[in-house]
C-alpha positions as a printed NumPy array, in Angstrom:
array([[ -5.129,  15.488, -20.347],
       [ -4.571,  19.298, -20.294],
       [ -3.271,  20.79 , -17.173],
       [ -5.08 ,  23.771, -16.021],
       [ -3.231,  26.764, -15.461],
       [ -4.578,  29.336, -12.164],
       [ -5.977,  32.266, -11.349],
       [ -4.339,  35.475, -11.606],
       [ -4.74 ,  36.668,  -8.242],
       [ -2.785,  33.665,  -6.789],
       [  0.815,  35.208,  -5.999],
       [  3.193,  32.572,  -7.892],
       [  5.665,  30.833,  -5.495],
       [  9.789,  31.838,  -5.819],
       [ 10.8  ,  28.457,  -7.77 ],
       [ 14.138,  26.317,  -6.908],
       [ 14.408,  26.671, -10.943],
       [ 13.459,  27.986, -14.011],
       [ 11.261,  25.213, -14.881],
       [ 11.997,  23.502, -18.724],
       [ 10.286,  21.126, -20.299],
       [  7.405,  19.658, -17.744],
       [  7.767,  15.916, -16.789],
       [  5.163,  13.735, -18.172],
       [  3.755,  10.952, -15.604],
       [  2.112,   7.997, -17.725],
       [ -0.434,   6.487, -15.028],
       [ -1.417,   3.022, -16.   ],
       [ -4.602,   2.164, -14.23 ],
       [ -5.295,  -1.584, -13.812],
       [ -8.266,  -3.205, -13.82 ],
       [ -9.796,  -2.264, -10.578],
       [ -8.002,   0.576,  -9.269],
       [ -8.176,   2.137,  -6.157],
       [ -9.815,   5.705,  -7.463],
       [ -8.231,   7.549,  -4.693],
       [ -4.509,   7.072,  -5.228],
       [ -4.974,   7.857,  -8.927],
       [ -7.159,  10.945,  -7.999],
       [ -5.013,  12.435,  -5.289],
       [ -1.512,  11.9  ,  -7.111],
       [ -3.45 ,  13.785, -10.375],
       [ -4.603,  16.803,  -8.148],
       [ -1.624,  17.324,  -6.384],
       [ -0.014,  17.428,  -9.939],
       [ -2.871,  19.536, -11.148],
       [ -2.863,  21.947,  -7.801],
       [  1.015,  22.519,  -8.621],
       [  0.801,  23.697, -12.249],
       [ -1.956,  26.191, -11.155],
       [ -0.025,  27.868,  -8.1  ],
       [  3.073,  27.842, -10.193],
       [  0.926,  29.557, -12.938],
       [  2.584,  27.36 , -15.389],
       [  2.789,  23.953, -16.783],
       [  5.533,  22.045, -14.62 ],
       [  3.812,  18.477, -14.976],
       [  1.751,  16.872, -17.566],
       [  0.101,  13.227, -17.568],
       [ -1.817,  10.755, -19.3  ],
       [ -3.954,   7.557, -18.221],
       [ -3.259,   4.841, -20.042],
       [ -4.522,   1.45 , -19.922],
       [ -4.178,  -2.371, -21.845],
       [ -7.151,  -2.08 , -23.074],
       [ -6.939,   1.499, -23.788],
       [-10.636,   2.572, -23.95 ],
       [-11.447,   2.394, -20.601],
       [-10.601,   1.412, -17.258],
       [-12.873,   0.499, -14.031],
       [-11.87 ,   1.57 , -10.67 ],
       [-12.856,  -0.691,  -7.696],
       [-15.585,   1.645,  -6.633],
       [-17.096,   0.607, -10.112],
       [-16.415,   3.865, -11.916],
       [-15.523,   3.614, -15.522],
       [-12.968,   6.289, -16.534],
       [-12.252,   7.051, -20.196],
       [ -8.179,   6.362, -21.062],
       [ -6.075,   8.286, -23.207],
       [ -4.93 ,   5.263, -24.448],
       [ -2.975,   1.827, -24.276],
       [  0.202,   0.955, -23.327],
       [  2.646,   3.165, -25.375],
       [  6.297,   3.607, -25.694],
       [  7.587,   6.185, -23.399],
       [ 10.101,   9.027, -23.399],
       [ 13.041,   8.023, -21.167],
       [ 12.615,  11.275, -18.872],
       [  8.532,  10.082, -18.555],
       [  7.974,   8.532, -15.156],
       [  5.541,   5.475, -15.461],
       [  3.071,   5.266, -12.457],
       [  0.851,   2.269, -11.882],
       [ -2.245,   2.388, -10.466],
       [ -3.072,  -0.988,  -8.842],
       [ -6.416,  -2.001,  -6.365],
       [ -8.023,  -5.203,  -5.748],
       [ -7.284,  -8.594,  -7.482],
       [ -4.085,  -7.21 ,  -8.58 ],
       [ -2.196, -10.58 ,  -8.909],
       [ -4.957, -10.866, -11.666],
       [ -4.782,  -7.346, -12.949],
       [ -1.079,  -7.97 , -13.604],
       [ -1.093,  -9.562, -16.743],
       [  1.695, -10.914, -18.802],
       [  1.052,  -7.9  , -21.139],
       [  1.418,  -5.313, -18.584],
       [  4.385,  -7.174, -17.244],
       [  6.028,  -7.541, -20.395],
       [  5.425,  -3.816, -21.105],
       [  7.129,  -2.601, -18.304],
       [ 10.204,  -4.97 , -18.707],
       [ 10.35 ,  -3.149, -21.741],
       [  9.977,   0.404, -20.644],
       [ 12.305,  -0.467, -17.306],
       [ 15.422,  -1.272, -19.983],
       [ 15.846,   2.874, -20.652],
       [ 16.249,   3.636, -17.047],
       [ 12.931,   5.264, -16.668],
       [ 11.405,   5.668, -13.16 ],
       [  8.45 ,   3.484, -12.05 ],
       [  6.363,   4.005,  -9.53 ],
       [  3.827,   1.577,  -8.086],
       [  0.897,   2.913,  -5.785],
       [ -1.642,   0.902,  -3.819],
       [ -1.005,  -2.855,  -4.581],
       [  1.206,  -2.293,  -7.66 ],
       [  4.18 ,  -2.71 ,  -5.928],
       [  3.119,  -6.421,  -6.449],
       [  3.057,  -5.805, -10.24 ],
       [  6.3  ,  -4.686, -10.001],
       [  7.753,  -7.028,  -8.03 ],
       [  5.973,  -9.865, -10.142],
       [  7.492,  -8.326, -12.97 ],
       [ 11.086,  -8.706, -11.443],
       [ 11.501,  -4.916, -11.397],
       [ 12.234,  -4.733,  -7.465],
       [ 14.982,  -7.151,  -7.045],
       [ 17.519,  -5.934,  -4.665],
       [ 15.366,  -2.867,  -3.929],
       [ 13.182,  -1.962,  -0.862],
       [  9.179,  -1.285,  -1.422],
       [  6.13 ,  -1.005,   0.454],
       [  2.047,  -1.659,   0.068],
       [ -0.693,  -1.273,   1.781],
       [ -0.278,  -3.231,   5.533],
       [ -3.085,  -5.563,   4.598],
       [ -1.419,  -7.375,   1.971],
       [  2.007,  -7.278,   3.417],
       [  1.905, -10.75 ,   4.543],
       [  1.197, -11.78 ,   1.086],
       [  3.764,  -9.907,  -0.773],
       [  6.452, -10.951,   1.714],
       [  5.706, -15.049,   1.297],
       [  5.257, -14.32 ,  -2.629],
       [  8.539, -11.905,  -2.56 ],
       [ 10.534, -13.295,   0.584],
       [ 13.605, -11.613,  -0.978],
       [ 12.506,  -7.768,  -1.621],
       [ 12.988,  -5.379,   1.767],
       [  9.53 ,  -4.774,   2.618],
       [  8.703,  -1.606,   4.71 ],
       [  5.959,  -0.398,   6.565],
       [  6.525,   3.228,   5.558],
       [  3.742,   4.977,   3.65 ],
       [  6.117,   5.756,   0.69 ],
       [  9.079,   4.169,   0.001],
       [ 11.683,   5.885,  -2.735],
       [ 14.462,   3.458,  -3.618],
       [ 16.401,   4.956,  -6.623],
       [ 14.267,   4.75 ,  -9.5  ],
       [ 11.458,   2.624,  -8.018],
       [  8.833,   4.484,  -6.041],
       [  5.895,   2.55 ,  -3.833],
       [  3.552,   3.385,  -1.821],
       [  0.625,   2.018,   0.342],
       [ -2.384,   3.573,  -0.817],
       [ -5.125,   5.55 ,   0.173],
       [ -3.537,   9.352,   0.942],
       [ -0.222,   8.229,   0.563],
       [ -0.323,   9.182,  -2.956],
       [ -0.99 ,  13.116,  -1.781],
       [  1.807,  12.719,   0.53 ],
       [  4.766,  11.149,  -1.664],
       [  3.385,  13.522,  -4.766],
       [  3.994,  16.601,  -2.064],
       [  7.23 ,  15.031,  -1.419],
       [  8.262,  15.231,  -4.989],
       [  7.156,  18.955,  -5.562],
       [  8.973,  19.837,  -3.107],
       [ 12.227,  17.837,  -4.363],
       [ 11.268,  19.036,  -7.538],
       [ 10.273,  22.859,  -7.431],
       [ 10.885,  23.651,  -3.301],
       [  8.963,  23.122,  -0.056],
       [  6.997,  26.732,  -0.57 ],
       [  5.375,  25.288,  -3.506],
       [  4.357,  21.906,  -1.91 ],
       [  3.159,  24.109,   1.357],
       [  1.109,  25.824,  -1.189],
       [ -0.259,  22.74 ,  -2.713],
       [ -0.851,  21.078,   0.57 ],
       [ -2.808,  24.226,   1.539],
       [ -5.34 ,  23.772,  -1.483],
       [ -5.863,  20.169,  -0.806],
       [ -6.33 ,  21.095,   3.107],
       [ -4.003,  19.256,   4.077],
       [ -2.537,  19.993,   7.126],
       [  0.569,  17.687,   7.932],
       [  2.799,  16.634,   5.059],
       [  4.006,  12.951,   5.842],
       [  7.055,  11.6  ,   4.649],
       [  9.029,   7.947,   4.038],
       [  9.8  ,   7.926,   7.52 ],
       [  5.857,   7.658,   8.846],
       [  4.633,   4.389,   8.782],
       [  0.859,   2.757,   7.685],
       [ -0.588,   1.871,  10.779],
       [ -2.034,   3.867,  13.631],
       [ -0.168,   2.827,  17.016],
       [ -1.387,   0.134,  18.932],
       [ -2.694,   2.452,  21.589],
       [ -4.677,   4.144,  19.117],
       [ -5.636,   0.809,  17.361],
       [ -7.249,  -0.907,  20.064],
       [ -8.362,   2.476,  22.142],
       [ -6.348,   1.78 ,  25.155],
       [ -3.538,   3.372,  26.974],
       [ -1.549,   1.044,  28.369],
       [  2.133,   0.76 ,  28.153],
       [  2.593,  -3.021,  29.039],
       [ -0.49 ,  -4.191,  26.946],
       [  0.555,  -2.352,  23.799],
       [  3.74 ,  -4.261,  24.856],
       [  2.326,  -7.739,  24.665],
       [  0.138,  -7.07 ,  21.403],
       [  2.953,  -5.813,  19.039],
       [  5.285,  -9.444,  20.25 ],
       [  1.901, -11.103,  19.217],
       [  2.   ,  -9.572,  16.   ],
       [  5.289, -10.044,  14.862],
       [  5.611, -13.898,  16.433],
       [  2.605, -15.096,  14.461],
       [  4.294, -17.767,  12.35 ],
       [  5.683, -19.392,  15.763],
       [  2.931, -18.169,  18.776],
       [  4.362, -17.176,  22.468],
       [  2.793, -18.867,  25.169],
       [  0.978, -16.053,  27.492],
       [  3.167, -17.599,  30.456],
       [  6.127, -15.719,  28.578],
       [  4.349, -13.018,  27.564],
       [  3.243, -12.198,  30.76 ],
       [  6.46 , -12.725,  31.984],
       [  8.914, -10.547,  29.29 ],
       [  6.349,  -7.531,  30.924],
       [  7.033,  -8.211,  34.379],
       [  3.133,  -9.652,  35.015],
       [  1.863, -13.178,  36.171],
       [ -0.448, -14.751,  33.656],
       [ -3.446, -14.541,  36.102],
       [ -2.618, -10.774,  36.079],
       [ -2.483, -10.802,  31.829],
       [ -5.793, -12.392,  31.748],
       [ -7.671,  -9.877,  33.651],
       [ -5.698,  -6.493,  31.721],
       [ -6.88 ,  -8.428,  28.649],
       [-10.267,  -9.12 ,  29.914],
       [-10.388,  -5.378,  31.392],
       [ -9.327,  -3.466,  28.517],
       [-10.13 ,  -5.652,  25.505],
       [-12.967,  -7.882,  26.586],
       [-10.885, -11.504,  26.151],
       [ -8.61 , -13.723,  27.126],
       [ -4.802, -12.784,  25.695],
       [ -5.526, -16.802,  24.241],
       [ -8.525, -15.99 ,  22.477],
       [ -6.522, -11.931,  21.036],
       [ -3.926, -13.664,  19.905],
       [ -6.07 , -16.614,  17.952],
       [ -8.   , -13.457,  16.18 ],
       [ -4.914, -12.233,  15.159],
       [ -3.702, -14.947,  13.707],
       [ -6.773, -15.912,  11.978],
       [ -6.702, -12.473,  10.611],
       [ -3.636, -13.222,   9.023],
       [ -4.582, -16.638,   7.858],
       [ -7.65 , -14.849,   6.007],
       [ -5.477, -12.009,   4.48 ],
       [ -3.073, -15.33 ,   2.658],
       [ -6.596, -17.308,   1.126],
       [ -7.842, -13.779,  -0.545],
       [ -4.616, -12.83 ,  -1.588],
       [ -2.172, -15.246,  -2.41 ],
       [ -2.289, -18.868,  -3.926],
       [ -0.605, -20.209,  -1.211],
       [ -2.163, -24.108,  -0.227],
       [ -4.116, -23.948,   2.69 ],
       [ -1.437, -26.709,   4.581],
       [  0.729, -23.566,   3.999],
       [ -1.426, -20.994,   5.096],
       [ -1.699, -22.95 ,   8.619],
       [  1.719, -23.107,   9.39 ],
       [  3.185, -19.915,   8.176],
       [  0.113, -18.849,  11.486],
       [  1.06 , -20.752,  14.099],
       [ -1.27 , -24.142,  13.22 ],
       [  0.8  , -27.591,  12.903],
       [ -2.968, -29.552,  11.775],
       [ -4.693, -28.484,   9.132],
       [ -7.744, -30.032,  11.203],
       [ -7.326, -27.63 ,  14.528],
       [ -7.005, -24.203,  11.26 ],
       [-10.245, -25.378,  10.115],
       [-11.802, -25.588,  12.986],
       [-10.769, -22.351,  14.868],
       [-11.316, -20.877,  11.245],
       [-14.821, -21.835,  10.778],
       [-16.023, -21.168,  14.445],
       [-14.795, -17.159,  14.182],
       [-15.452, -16.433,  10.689],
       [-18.381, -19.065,   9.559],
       [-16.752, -21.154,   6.668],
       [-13.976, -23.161,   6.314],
       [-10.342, -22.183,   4.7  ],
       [-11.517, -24.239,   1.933],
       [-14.9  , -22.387,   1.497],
       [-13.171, -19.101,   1.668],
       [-10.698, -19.493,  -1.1  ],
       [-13.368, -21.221,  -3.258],
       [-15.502, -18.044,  -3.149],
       [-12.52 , -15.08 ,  -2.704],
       [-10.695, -13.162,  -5.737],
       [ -6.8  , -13.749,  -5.368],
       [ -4.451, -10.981,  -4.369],
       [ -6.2  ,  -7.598,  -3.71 ]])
């Protein structure tokens, strides 16, 4: 893919360096990709050669079956090829999206074992951080992916430091959570790369006003979440989300923020329309729903790692809030995605 060089009447930004030879990414798109992550990472690329006025980065898109690869958003995109050997100053960026425990073949795996062993960087964005972790490429290294399949990836990968950050740069393993993270961690390498004025310059084009880095996490805050204001019940929500495995009573929850339980009941009923019971059953059936679509976990398991000692009582509350059974839902759900 040629990288398009500017206009003339764009005033070149002072570089950290006299640039060389440019670094070559080599994005691997999986089988059902999330378009967006590829798209962004490529423009911000594509946005730096042209304010630079040269060629500091080239790429190719690459694929196993290297024809053709579909995004999620059923888009077919023509390759440049299939997996090749790489230089060992390339940077090898996978692209990953839904079903990606599927899309993570033994070929791709095997490929990047291979292409790990001369020290190259590898970068996973979206869900690939699962391909790299199923490829053993993330041992003893911290990652991150997209916050709805976190619970997956940690009971798959109990071992790898999972954070919630939007990027995460560990050495020579690079992951990120999806959507525009990929803008923000490729504006985080220009400017490691070539100096903050050209990343501000690149951030301008893609009007893009606030350049995150590793240190902003996924999620909006709970205030912002749930559309409420309220010190003591954004309190009582986050111990509910991180005590899912092994639920609080709302005696003690109500008590660890200084409130009676009568007192809980009617902020919850005020601000969020149920009982703090019935929240924190959502929210655990929520999670319960995330493990059958994305992990191959047994459905025994999925119960207890949220809160439910029978089987019976999971498939019960399961059924009444989402209209099918556990059983139902992983017979007609794609694994990981």
């Amino acid at each position: 893919m040629a990288a398009d060089i500017g206009p003339q009447d764009i005033e070149a930004p002072e570089l950290a360096h006299e640039p060389g030879k440019p670094h070559h990414y080599v994005f691997v798109l999986l089988d059902r990709f999330t378009l967006m992550c590829f798209a962004s990472a490529v423009d911000a690329l594509r946005i730096a050669n042209r304010m630079a006025g040269r060629t500091l980065y080239s790429w190719s898109a690459v694929g196993e079956g290297g024809e053709t690869a579909t995004c999620s958003g059923g888009v077919t995109l023509q390759l440049d090829g299939g997996l090749p050997e790489i230089g060992r100053d390339d940077t090898i960026v996978i692209v990953g999206g839904v079903d990606v425990a599927r899309a993570s073949t033994a070929r791709v795996q095997s490929w990047l074992r291979r292409e790990a062993r001369k020290g190259v960087t590898l970068a996973g964005l979206c869900t690939a951080s699962w391909t790299l972790a199923a490829s053993g490429l993330m041992d003893g290294k911290r990652a991150t992916i997209h916050w709805e399949n976190q619970d997956a990836f940690t009971e798959e990968f109990p071992d790898i430091e999972l954070t919630r950050a939007i990027f995460t740069i560990d050495g020579k393993r690079i992951t990120t959570a999806g959507g525009m993270a990929s803008v923000d961690l490729m504006l985080n390498v220009i400017a490691r790369d070539w100096g903050e004025g050209l990343a501000a310059l690149v951030a301008d084009q893609l009007i893009y006003s606030s350049i995150r880095t590793d240190q902003d996490t996924q999620r909006l805050s709970i205030p912002a979440r749930i559309g409420v204001r309220h010190p003591r019940l954004s309190t009582v929500i986050r111990a509910m989300e991180q005590n899912i495995e092994e639920p609080i009573s709302p005696a003690i929850l109500a008590a660890d923020v200084g409130m009676s339980t009568r007192q809980l009941e009617r902020l919850f009923r005020r601000y969020l329309n149920r009982s703090p019971k019935r929240y924190y059953m959502e929210l655990r059936l929520e999670k319960a729903r995330n493990l059958l679509m994305q992990t191959d976990m047994s459905i025994i398991e999925v119960a207890l790692a949220c809160g439910f000692t029978s089987p019976s009582h999971f498939s019960k509350c399961y059924r009444a809030h989402y209209g099918k059974t556990p059983y139902r839902e992983r017979g007609t759900q794609a694994l990981p995605g």
